[in-house]
N, C-alpha and C positions, 0 to 999 in steps of 0.2 A: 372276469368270470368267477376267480376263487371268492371277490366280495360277494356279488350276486348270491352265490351258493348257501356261504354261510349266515347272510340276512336271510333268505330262504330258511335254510336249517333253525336259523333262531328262533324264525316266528313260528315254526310246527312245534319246536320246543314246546315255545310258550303257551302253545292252544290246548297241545298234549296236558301240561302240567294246570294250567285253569281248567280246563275238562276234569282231570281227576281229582281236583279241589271242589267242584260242583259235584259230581259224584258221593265224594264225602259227607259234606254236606245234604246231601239229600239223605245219605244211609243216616246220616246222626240224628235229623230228623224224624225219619222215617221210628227208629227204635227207641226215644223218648217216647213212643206212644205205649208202649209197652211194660215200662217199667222195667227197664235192666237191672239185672243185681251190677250197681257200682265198682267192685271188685271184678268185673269179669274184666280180664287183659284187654278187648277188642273195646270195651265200649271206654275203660281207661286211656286207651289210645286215641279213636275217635274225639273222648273231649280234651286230649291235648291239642289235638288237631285243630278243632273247633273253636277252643275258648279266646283264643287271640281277636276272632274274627268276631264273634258274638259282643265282647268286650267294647272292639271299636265301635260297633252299630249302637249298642246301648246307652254309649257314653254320647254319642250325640241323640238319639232319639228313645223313645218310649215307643219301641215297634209291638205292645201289646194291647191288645184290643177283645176284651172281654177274657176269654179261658184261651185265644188263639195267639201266639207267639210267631209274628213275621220276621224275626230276624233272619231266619234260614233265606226266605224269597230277597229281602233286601239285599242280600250278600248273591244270591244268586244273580240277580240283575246286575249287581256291578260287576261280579265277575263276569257275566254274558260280554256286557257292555267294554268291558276291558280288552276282552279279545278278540271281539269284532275291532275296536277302533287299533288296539295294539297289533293287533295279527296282521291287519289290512294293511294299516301305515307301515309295519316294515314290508310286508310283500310289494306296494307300493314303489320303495324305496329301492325294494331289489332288481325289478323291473324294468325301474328308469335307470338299472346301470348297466351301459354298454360295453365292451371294448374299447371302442373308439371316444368313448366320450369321457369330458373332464369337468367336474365341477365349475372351477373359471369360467371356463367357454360359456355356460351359461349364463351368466351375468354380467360379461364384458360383446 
């Protein structure tokens, strides 16, 4: 029951903190449209946040397509996609454990 729990507790974790990664990303998006003064604390924060992420997507594709920059959606999708497949497989995992039941057993 205390594994169950904490495979549970993991993967809210993890949705929790992909959710507020998407979030982020959308705001950083969002205020490029605007022209931030560069010095403001919030949008210096934001692209530390961001520029790891942006980095990886660029270096394998050219996500720009005329004046429109999809790197924010391409990151958004595989974070989507992470957390469904990640979120799921541990709740999954947490599920199929019982009390009574033992890894072994299943394969023998």
């Amino acid at each position: 029951m205390t594994l169950q729990n904490f495979l549970l507790a993991l993967a809210e974790t993890f949705s929790m903190v992909i959710n507020l990664y998407i979030w982020i990303i959308i705001i950083s998006a969002l205020i490029t449209w605007v022209q931030p003064n560069p010095y403001n604390p919030i949008v210096q924060i934001l692209n530390r946040l961001t520029s790891p992420a942006y980095r990886v997507v660029k270096k394998f594709i050219n996500p720009v397509f005329g004046m429109v920059d999809l790197t924010p959606l391409i990151i958004i999708l595989t974070l989507q996609f992470l957390n469904i497949f990640l979120v799921r497989s541990l709740q999954a995992v947490a599920y199929g454990i019982t009390q009574n039941s033992c890894f072994y057993c299943y394969w023998h």
